[in-house]
C-alpha positions in Angstrom: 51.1 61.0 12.0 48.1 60.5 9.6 45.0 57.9 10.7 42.8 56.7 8.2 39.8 54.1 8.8 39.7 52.2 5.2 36.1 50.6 4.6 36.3 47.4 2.6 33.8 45.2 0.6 35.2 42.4 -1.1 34.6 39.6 -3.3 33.0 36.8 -1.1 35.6 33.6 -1.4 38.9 36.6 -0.4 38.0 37.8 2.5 40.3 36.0 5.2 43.4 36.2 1.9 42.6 40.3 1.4 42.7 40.6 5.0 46.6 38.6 5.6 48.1 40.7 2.8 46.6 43.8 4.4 48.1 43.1 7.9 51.6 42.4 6.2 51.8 45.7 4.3 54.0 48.4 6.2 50.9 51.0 7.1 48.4 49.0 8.3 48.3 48.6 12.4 44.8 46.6 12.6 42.7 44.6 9.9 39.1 43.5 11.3 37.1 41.5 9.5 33.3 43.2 10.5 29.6 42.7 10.2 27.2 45.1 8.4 27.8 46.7 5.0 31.3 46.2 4.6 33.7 43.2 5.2 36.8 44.5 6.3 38.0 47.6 8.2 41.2 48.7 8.4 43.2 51.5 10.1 46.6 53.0 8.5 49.0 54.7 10.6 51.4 56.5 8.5 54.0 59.7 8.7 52.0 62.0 6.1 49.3 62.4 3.5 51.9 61.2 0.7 52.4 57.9 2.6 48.7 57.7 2.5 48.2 58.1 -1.1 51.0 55.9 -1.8 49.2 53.3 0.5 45.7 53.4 -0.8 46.7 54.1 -4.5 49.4 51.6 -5.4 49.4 48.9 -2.3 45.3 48.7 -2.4 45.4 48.5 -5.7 47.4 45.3 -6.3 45.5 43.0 -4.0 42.8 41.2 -5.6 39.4 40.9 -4.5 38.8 44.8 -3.1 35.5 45.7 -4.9 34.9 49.1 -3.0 37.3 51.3 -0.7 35.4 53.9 1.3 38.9 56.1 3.2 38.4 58.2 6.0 41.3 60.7 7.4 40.9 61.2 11.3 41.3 64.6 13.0 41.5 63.5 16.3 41.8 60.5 18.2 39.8 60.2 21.7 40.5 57.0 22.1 42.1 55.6 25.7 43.6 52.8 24.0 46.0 55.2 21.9 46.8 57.0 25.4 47.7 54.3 27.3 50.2 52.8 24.4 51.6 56.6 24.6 53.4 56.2 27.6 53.3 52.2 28.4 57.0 51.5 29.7 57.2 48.0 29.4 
């Protein structure tokens, strides 16, 4: 499994519409819509690095109103939240 954390500006007036299409594209677990120097964050989980590609070169690409994509691959996730989904039974 491949993590990325996608950074997102876009154009003011799409924000809430970019981030809907985002969270309905087969990829994408979370959308956030953030504070600070970028407007939307989002995190793709996907089987391998040609999944990613395929993601942020053709998907990203045909939704309007992304200005600027910053992508970042994780190495290793720390986080308790992924560990306690691993092995939730219900």
């Amino acid at each position: 499994m491949v993590t990325s954390i996608i950074l997102m500006k876009i154009q003011r007036n799409k924000v809430n519409e970019v981030a809907e299409q985002l969270a309905g594209i087969e990829g994408f677990s979370e959308v956030f819509s953030v504070t600070g120097s970028y407007d939307l964050v989002a995190i793709a989980r996907v089987k391998d690095n040609d999944s990613l590609s395929k993601l942020i070169t053709n998907d990203l690409q045909n939704i309007e109103g992304i200005e600027k994509t910053d992508t970042m691959l994780a190495f290793k996730a720390y986080s308790r939240h992924d560990l306690e989904a691993m092995f939730d039974l219900n």
